[in-house]
C-alpha positions as a Python dict, from the first residue, in 0.01 Angstrom:
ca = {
    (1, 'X'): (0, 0, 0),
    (2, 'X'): (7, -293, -241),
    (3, 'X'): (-340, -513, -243),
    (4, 'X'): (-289, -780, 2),
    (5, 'X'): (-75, -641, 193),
    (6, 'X'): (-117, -476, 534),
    (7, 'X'): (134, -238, 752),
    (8, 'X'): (160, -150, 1117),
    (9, 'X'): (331, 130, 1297),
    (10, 'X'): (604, 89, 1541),
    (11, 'X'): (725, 322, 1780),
    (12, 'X'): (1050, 144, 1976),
    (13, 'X'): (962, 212, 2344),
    (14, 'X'): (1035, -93, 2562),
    (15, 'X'): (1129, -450, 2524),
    (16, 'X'): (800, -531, 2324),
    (17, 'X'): (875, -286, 2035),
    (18, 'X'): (1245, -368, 2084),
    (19, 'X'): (1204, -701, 1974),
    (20, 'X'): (948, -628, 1673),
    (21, 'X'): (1234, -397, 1556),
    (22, 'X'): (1480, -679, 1537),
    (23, 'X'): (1230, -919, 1335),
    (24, 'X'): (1377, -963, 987),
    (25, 'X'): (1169, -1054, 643),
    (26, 'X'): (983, -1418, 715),
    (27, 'X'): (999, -1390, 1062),
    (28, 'X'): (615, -1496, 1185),
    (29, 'X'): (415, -1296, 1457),
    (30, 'X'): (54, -1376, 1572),
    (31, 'X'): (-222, -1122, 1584),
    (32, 'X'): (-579, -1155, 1746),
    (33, 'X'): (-881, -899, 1719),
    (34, 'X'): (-1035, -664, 1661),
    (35, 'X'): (-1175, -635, 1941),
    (36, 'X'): (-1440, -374, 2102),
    (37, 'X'): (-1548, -88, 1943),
    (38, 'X'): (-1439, 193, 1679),
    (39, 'X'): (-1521, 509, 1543),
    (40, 'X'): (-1836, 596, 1367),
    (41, 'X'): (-1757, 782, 1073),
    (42, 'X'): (-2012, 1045, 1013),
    (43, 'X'): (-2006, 1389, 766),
    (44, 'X'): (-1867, 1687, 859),
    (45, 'X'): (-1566, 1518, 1091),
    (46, 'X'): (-1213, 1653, 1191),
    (47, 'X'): (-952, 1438, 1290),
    (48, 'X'): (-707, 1529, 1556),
    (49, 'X'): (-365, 1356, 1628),
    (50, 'X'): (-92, 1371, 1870),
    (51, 'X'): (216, 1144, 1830),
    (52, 'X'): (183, 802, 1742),
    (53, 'X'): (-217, 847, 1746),
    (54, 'X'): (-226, 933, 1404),
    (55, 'X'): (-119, 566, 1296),
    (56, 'X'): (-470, 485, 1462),
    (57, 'X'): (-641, 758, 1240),
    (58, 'X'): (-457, 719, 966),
    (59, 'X'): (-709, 454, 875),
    (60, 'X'): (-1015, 695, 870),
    (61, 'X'): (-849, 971, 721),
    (62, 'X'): (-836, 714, 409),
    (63, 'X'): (-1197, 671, 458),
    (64, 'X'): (-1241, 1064, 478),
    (65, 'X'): (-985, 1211, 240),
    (66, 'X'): (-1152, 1571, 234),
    (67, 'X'): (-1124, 1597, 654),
    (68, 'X'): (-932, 1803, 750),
    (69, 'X'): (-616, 1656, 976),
    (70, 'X'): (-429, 1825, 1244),
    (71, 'X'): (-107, 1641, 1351),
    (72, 'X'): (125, 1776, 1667),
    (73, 'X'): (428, 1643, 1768),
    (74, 'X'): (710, 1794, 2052),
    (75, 'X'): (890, 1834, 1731),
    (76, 'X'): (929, 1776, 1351),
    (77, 'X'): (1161, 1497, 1397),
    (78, 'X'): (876, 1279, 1560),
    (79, 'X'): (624, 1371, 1271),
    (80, 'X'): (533, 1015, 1083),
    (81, 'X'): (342, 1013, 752),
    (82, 'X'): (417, 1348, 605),
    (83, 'X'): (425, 1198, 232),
    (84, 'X'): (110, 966, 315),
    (85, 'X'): (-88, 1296, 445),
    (86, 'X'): (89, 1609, 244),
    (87, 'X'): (-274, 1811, 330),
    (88, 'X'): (-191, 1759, 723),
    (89, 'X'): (-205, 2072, 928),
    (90, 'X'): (151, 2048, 1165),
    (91, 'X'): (199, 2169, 1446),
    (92, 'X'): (489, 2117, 1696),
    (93, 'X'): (564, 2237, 2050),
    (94, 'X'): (915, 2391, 1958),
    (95, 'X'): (781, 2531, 1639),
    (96, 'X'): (1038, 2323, 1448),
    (97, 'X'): (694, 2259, 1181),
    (98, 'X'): (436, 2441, 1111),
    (99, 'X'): (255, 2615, 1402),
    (100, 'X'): (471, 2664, 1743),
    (101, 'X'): (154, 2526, 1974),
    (102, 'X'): (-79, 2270, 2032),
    (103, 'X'): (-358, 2109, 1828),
    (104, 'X'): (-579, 2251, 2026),
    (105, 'X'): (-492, 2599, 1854),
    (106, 'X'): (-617, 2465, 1520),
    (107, 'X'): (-913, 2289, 1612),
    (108, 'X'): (-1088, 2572, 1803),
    (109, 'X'): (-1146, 2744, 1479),
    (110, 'X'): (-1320, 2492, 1344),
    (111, 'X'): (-1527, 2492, 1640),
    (112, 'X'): (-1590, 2829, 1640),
    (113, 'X'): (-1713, 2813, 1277),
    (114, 'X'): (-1854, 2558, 1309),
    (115, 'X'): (-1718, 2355, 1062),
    (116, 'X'): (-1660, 2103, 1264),
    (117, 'X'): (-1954, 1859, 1335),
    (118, 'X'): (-1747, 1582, 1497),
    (119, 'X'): (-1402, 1558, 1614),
    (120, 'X'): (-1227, 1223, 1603),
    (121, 'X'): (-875, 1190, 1777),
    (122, 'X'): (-603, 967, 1890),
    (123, 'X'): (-269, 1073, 2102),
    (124, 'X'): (-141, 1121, 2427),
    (125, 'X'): (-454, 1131, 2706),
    (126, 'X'): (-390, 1495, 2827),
    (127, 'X'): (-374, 1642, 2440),
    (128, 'X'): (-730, 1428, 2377),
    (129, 'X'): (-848, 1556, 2683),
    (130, 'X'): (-753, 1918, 2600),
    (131, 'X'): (-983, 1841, 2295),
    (132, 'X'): (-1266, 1691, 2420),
    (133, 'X'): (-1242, 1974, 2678),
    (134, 'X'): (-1270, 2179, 2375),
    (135, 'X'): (-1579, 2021, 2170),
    (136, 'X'): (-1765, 2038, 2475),
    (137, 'X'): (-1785, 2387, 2531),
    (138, 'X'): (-1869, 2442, 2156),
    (139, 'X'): (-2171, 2153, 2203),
    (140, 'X'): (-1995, 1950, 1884),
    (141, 'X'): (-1948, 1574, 1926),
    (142, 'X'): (-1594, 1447, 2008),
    (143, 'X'): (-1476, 1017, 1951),
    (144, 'X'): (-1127, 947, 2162),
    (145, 'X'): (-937, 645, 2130),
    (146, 'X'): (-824, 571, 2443),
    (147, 'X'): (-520, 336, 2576),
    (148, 'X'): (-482, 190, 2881),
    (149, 'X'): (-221, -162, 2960),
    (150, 'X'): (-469, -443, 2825),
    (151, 'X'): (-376, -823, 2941),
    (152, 'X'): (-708, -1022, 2822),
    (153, 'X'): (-828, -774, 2542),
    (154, 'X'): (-1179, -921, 2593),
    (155, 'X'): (-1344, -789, 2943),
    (156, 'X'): (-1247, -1062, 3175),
    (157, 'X'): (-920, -916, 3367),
    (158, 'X'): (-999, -572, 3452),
    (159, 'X'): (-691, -425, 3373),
    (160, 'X'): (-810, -171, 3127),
    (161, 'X'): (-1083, -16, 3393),
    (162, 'X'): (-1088, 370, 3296),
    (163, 'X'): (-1399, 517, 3566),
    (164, 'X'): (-1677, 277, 3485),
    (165, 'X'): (-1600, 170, 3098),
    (166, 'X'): (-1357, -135, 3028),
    (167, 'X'): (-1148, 46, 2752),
    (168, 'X'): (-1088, -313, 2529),
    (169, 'X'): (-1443, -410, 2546),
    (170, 'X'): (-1648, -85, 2591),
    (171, 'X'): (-1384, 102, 2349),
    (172, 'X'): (-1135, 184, 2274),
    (173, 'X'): (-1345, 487, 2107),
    (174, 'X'): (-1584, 643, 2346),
    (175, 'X'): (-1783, 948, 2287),
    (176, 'X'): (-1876, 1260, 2491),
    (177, 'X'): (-2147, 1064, 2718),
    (178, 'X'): (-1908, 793, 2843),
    (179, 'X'): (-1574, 1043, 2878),
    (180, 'X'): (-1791, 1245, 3082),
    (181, 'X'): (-1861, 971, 3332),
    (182, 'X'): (-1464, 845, 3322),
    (183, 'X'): (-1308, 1001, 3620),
    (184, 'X'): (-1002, 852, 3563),
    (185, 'X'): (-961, 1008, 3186),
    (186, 'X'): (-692, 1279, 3178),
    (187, 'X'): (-568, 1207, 3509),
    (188, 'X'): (-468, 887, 3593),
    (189, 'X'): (-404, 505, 3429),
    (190, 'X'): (-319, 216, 3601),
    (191, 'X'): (14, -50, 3549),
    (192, 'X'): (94, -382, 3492),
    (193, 'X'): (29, -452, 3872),
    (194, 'X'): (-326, -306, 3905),
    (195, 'X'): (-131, 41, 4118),
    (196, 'X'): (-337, 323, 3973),
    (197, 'X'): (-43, 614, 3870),
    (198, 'X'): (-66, 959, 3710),
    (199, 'X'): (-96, 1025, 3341),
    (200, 'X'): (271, 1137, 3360),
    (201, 'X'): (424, 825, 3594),
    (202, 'X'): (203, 614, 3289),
    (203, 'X'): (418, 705, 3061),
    (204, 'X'): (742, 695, 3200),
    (205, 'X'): (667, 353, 3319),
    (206, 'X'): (571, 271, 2905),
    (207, 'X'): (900, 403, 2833),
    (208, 'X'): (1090, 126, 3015),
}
């Protein structure tokens, strides 16, 4: 990345990303933020992606180079930055890249080792809960980015609620205290109307 110059991943999805694929060179869009909170960057971390997470941690894994990343996808056609990260450890469901499994299967020895003093990750809720699942019963920190449909961004329309934390304005990061205490992380989000769904009806509704 050239000084100056800043980049942002796009996955085409709905009408939203639609559109910001059709922008051409001197088009102008409008940003705003940041806003809430991020994730504390301590020694000893491991970062964890799923999908489009990693563009969230590709970010930190500049600010850790030696960290170790694991990176899963369904399969190796929906990997992203495999020149940016050459040191990633894959892993796909199909087996198409590197291991046939989950991240889940390269992160518990790390664990077990102990290697692993904190465990930062972004991706699809049921894979991060799979891993905070995971640090928990080895007693080692875990920091999840969380998503949820944000209208305000700032703590004034609710929309984001996720158990008792607002996810734009308490998080998006949250640690092991505050996922303990969500009820609603790993099992359900809620849509544009307010109608709390399933994890799974979530994301096909995203996909429209």
């Amino acid at each position: 990345m050239r000084p100056g110059r800043v980049a942002v991943t796009v996955r085409r999805r709905g009408v939203f990303s639609s559109r910001l694929m059709e922008l051409r060179p001197g088009d102008q869009v409008g940003l705003r933020g940041p806003y809430g909170k991020g994730y504390v960057i301590k020694p000893g971390g491991v970062l964890v992606a799923g999908g489009c997470g990693l563009a969230v941690l590709a970010p930190l894994k500049d600010a850790l180079p030696d960290a170790p990343l694991i990176f899963g996808a369904k399969t190796r056609g929906e990997l992203i930055h495999l020149d940016r990260f050459p040191d990633m450890l894959l892993c796909t469901d199909d087996g198409t890249a590197g291991h046939r499994g989950f991240p889940t299967d390269l992160l518990r020895p790390r664990l077990e080792s102990g290697e692993a003093k904190v465990v930062y990750t972004c991706g699809p809720e049921i894979m991060m809960k799979a891993v905070f699942d995971l640090c928990e019963k080895f007693g080692v920190e875990c920091q999840a980015a969380l998503e949820r449909y944000m209208k305000c961004g700032f703590g004034l329309c609710a929309q984001c609620t996720c158990g008792d934390q607002l996810v734009c304005q308490d998080g998006p990061v949250f640690a092991n205290a505050a996922l303990r205490r969500m009820d609603e992380f790993g099992r359900s989000a809620r849509l544009k109307s307010g109608q709390k769904v399933t994890l799974q009806q979530y994301a096909n509704w995203k996909s429209c």
